[in-house]
C-alpha positions, -999 to 999 in steps of 0.1 A, spaced: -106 205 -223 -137 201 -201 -130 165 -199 -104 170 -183 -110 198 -161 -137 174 -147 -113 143 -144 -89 162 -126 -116 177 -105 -133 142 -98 -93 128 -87 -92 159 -61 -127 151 -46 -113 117 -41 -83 124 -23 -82 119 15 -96 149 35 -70 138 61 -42 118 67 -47 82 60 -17 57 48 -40 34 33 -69 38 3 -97 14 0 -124 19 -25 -133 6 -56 -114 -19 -79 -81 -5 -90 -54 -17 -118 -26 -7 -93 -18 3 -60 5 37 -50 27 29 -28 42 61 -14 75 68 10 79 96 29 81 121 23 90 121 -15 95 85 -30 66 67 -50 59 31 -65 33 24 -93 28 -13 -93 0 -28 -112 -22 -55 -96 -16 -81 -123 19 -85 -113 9 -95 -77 18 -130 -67 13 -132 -32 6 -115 1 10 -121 38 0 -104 67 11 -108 104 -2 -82 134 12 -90 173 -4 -70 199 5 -29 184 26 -43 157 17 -52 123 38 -66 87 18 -69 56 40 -80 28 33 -79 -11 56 -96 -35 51 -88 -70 69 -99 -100 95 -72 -99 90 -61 -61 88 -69 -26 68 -40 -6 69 -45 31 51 -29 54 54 -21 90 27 -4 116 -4 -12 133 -40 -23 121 -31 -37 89 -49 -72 90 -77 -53 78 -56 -41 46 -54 -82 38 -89 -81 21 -87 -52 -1 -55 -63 -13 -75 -98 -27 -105 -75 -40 -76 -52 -58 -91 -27 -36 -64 -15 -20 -51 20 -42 -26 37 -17 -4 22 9 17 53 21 41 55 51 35 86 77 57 96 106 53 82 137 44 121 150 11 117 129 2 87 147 -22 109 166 -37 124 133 -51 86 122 -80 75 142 -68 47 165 -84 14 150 -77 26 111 -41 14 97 -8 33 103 21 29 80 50 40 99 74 22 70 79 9 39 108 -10 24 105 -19 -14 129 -42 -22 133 -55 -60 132 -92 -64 166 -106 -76 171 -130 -104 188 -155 -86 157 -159 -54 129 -159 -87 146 -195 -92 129 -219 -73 156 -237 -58 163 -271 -61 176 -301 -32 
């Protein structure tokens, strides 16, 4: 039971101190992907296929497509996100409401939403001319 007491207690000193929608840290198996305020996405790394980022002056798009899933995301300072994603890196990408903005340091990534999107049979086929 001590094992676990200190497991538990090493996964709260890990958790953010303060709002954050993205964690970077050490190699993961899978990234959290979290919706506000109550929706959550487990989606291991070995099902990623590809990933894209695009950022216009405040506006940013990071999209993962996994085998199963397509998570998009929308906000601002998310080229940065790009990298951790190819170290599997990247363990929490999690939407906050624009009224936080404020809350996130200005240069770090902001989330401000999510859409996860399952990927259909019929667009898994490569098509054909």
């Amino acid at each position: 039971m001590n094992l676990l007491k200190q497991r538990v207690a090493e996964r709260l000193a890990s958790e953010p101190t303060e709002e954050t929608c993205v964690r970077i840290g050490a190699q993961t198996p899978g990234l959290v992907v979290a919706l506000w305020p109550e929706e959550s996405w487990v989606l291991p790394w070995s099902y990623l296929l590809s990933a894209h980022c695009t950022e216009q002056e405040d506006k940013a798009q990071l999209v993962l497509s996994f085998t199963t899933q397509v998570v998009t995301a929308h906000g601002q300072n998310l080229a940065p996100v790009i990298e951790a994603v190819a170290g599997f890196r990247l363990g929490l990408l999690r939407e906050l409401p624009l009224a936080w903005r404020p809350k996130v340091p200005a240069k770090a990534p902001f989330v401000s939403r999510i859409e996860v999107h399952p990927v259909s049979a019929k667009s898994a086929v490569p098509q054909t001319s």
